[in-house]
C-alpha positions as CSV (number, residue, x, y, z in Angstrom):
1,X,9.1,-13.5,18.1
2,X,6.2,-12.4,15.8
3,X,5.8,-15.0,12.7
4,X,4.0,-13.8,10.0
5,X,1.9,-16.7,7.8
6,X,1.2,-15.4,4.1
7,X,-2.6,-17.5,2.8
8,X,-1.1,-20.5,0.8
9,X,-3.9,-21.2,-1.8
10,X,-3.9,-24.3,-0.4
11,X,-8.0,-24.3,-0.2
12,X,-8.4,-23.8,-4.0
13,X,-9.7,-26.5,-6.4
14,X,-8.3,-24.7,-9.4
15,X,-6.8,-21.8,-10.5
16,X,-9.1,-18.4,-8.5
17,X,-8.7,-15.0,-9.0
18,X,-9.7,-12.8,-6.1
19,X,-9.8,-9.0,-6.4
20,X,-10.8,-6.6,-3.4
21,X,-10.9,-2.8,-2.5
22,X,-12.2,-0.9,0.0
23,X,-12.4,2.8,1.1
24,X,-11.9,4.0,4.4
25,X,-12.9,8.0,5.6
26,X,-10.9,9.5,8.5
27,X,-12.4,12.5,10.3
28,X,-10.5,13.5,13.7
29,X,-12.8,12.3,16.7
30,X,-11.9,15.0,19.2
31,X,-10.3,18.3,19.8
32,X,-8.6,19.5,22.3
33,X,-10.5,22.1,24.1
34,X,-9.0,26.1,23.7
35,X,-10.9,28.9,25.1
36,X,-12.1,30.9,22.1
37,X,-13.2,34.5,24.2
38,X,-10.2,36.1,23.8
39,X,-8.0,37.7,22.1
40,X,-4.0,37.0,21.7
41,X,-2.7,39.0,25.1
42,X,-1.8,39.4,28.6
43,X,-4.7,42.0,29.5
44,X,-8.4,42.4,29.0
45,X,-8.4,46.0,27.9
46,X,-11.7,47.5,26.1
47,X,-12.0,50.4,24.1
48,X,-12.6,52.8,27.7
49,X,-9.6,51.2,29.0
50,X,-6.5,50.5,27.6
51,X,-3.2,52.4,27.0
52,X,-3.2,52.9,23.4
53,X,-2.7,55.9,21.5
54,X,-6.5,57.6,21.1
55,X,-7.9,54.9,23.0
56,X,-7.5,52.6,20.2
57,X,-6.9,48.6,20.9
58,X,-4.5,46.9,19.7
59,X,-3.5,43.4,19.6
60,X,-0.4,42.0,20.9
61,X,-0.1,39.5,18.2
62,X,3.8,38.1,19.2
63,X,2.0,37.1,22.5
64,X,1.2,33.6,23.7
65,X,-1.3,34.5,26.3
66,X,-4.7,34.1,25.3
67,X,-6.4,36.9,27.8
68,X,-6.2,40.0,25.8
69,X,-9.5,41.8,24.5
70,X,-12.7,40.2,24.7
71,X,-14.1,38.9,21.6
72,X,-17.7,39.4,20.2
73,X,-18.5,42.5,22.2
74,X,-18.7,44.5,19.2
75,X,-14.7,45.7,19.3
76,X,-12.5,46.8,17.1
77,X,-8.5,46.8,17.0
78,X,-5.4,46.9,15.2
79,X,-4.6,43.7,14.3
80,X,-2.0,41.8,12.0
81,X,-3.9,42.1,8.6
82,X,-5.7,45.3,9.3
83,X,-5.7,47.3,6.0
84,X,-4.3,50.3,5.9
85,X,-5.5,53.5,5.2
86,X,-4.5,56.9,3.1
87,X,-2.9,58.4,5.9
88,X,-0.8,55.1,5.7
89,X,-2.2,54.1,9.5
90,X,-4.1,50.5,9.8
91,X,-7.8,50.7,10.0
92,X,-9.1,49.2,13.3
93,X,-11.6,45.6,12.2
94,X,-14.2,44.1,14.5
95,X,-13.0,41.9,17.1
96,X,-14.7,38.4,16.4
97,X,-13.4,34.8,17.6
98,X,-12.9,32.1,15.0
99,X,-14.2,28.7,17.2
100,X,-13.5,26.2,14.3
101,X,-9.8,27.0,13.1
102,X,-9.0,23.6,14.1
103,X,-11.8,22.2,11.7
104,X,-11.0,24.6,9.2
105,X,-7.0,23.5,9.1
106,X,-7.7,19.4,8.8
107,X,-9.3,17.6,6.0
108,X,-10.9,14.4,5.6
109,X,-8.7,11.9,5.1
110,X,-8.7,8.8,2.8
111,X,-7.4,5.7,2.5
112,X,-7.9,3.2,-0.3
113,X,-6.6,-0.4,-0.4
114,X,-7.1,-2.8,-3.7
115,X,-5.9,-5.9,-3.9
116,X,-5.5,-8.9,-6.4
117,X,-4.6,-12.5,-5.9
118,X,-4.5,-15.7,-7.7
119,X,-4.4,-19.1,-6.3
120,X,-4.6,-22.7,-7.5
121,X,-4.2,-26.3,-5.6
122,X,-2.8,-29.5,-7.8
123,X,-2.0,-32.9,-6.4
124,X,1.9,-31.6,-6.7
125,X,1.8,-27.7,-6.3
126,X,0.4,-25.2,-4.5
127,X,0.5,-21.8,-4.9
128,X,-0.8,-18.5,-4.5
129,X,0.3,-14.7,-5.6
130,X,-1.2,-11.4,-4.7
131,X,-0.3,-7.7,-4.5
132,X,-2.2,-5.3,-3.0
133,X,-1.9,-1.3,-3.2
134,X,-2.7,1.1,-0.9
135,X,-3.1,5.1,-0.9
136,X,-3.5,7.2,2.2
137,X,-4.4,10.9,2.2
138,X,-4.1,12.2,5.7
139,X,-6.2,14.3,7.6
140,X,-2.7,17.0,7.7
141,X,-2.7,18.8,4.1
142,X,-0.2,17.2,2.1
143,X,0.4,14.5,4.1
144,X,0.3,11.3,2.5
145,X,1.2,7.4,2.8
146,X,1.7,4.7,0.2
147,X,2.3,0.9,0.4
148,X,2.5,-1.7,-2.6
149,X,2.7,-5.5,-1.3
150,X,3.7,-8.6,-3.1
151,X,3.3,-11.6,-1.7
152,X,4.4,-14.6,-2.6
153,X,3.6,-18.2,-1.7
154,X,4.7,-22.2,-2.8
155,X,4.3,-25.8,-1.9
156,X,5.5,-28.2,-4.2
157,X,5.4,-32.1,-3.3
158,X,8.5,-33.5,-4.6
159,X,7.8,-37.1,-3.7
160,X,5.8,-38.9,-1.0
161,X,8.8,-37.9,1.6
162,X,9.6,-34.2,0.3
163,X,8.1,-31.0,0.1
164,X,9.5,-27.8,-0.2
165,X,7.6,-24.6,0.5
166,X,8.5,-21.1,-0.2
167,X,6.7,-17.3,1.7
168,X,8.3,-14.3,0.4
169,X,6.7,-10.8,1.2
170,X,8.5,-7.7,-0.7
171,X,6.9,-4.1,0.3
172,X,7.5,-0.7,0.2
173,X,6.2,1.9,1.9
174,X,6.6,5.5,1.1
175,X,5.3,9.1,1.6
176,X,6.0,12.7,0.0
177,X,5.1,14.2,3.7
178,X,5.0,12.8,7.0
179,X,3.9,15.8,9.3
180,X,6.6,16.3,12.3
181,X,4.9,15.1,15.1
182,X,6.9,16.3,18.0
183,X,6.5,20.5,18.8
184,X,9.0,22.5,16.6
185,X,7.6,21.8,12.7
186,X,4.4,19.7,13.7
187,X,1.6,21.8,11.5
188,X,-0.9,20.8,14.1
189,X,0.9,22.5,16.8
190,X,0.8,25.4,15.1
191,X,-2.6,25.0,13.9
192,X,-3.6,25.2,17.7
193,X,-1.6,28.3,18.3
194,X,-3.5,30.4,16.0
195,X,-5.2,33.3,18.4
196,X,-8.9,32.9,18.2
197,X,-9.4,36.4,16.7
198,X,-7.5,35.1,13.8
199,X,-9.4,33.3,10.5
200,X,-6.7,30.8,10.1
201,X,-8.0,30.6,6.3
202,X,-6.4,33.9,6.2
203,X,-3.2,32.4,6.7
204,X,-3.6,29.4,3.5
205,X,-1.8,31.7,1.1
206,X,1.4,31.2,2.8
207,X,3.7,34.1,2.1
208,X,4.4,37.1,2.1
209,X,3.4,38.7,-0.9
210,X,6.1,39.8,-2.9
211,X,8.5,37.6,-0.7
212,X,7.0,34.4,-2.1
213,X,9.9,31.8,-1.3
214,X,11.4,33.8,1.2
215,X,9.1,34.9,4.0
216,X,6.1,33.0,5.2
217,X,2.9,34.8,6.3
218,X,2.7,35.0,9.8
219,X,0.5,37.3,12.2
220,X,4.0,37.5,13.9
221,X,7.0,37.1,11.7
222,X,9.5,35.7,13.7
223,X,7.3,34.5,16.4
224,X,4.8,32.4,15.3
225,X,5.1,29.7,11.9
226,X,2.6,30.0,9.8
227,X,0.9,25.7,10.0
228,X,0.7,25.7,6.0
229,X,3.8,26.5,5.4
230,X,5.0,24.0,7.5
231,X,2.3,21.4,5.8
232,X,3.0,22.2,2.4
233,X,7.2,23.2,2.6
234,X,8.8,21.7,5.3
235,X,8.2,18.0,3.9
236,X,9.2,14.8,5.5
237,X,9.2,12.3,3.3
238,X,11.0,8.3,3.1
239,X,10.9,5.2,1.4
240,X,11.4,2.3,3.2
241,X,11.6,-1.4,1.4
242,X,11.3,-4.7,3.0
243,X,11.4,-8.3,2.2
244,X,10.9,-11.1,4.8
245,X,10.0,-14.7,4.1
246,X,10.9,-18.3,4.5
247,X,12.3,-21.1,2.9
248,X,11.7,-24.8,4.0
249,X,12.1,-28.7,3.8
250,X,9.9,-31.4,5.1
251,X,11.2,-34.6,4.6
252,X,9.0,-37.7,5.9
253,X,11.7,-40.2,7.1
254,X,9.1,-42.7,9.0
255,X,5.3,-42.0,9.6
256,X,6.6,-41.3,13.3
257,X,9.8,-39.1,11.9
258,X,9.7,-35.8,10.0
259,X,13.0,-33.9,9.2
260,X,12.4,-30.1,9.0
261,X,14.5,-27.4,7.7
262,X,13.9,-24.0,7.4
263,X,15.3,-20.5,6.6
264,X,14.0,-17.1,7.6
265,X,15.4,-13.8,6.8
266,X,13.7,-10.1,7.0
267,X,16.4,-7.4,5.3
268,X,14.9,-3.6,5.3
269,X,16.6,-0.7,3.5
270,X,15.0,2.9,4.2
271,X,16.1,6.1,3.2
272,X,14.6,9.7,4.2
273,X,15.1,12.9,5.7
274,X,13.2,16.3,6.0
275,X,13.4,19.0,3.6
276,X,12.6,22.6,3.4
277,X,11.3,23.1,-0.3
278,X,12.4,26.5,-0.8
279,X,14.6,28.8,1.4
280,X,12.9,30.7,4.6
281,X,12.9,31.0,8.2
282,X,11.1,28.6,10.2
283,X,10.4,30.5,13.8
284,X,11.3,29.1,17.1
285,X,9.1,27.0,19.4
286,X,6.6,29.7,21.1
287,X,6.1,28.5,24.6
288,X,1.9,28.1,25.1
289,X,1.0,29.7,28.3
């Protein structure tokens, strides 16, 4: 058992108000490491060698291996958002790897937390109330957290032999998003399986155009989820309330006997469940080879 003590006021002289905030700045501390030299494939191949129609790369961009052309080397290729041309065939862009998608994707996160309290001691009450708010911005975009506390806490001295005390705690916690975070709809995951010749700032305006609501961008469609979409419309979000506290009776029968009685309950109601904003396909898991 875990028991929870709420501060009691007991230490003021007369009536106190306390008021606190702080600010806290969330940056990730590490990454996990993901060779950047290559482009989406199974196969090395260069402009001199390579099967391609005029000797042309192109990249296999519904692959997951991470060996196709090398990056930097001054090639070019076919790739997802090539433009196209007059004759209506893509026009080849430069090969180059993109080392900080990853960086790119997250944000700085914030969390705030303000608080106010008052307090005050008497020769037959004591008693002290606070609530405190707090406001998370995670380092996922659009993921979120809020919690609002109030706290409650009472000792009165009824007589020389009784006192009665009361601790009471309501909160709720609630978010808009909660990022998945097992594989499937976790924006992360799909943050990481961006290919490295791909700007993943490319992929922030999320659909298709023309299709908006109904096709997410992808540099596979079908294949691979686009990790903004996912962030910003497949949402997870709850509310979750919970009371806990304590009620209890001291009564001093001799100096050597006390009688205590006490009650303790801790009821929590949640609600929740994800939802899809707007009506599209979210692709399968791509195994990560």
């Amino acid at each position: 058992m875990v028991l929870i003590t709420t501060k009691s006021g007991s230490k003021s002289q007369k009536m106190t108000v306390s008021l606190t905030s702080n600010t806290v700045f969330d940056q990730p501390y590490k990454y996990l490491k993901m060779g950047t030299h290559f482009a989406t494939g199974i196969l090395p191949f260069t402009p001199s060698n390579n099967p391609y129609p005029g000797g042309i790369l192109q990249i296999d961009e519904s692959s997951s291996g991470g060996v196709g052309p090398e990056l930097d080397k001054g090639y070019n290729a076919i790739q997802w958002n090539s433009p196209v041309g007059a004759d209506g065939k893509q026009i080849p862009t430069p090969l180059v790897s993109h080392p900080n998608n990853i960086r790119d994707f997250v944000r700085t996160g914030i969390t705030s937390t303000n608080g106010v309290s008052i307090s005050n001691n008497s020769d037959k009450i004591t008693y002290r109330l606070s609530y405190s708010n707090m406001s998370s911005r995670g380092i996922v975009p659009n993921s979120d957290l809020f919690k609002n506390t109030l706290a409650i806490s009472t000792n009165v001295r009824v007589s020389s032999k009784l006192t009665l005390s009361t601790n009471l705690d309501f909160s709720r916690n609630n978010s808009n998003n909660r990022p998945a975070g097992e594989r499937g709809t976790n924006p992360l995951q799909w943050a990481y399986a961006v290919g490295s010749h791909i700007d993943i700032n490319d992929l922030r305006d999320y659909w298709v155009p023309g299709k908006e609501g109904l096709q997410q961008k992808s540099q596979s469609i079908g294949n691979y989820n686009n990790p903004y979409f996912l962030a910003y419309e497949v949402n997870n979000s709850y509310v979750r309330d919970r009371v806990f506290g304590n009620m209890r009776a001291e009564w001093q029968i001799t100096p050597e006997i006390k009688l205590m009685a006490a009650m303790r309950w801790i009821p929590t109601r949640s609600s929740g469940k994800p939802k899809l904003r707007r009506a599209t396909r979210v692709s399968p898991m791509v195994p990560m080879v």
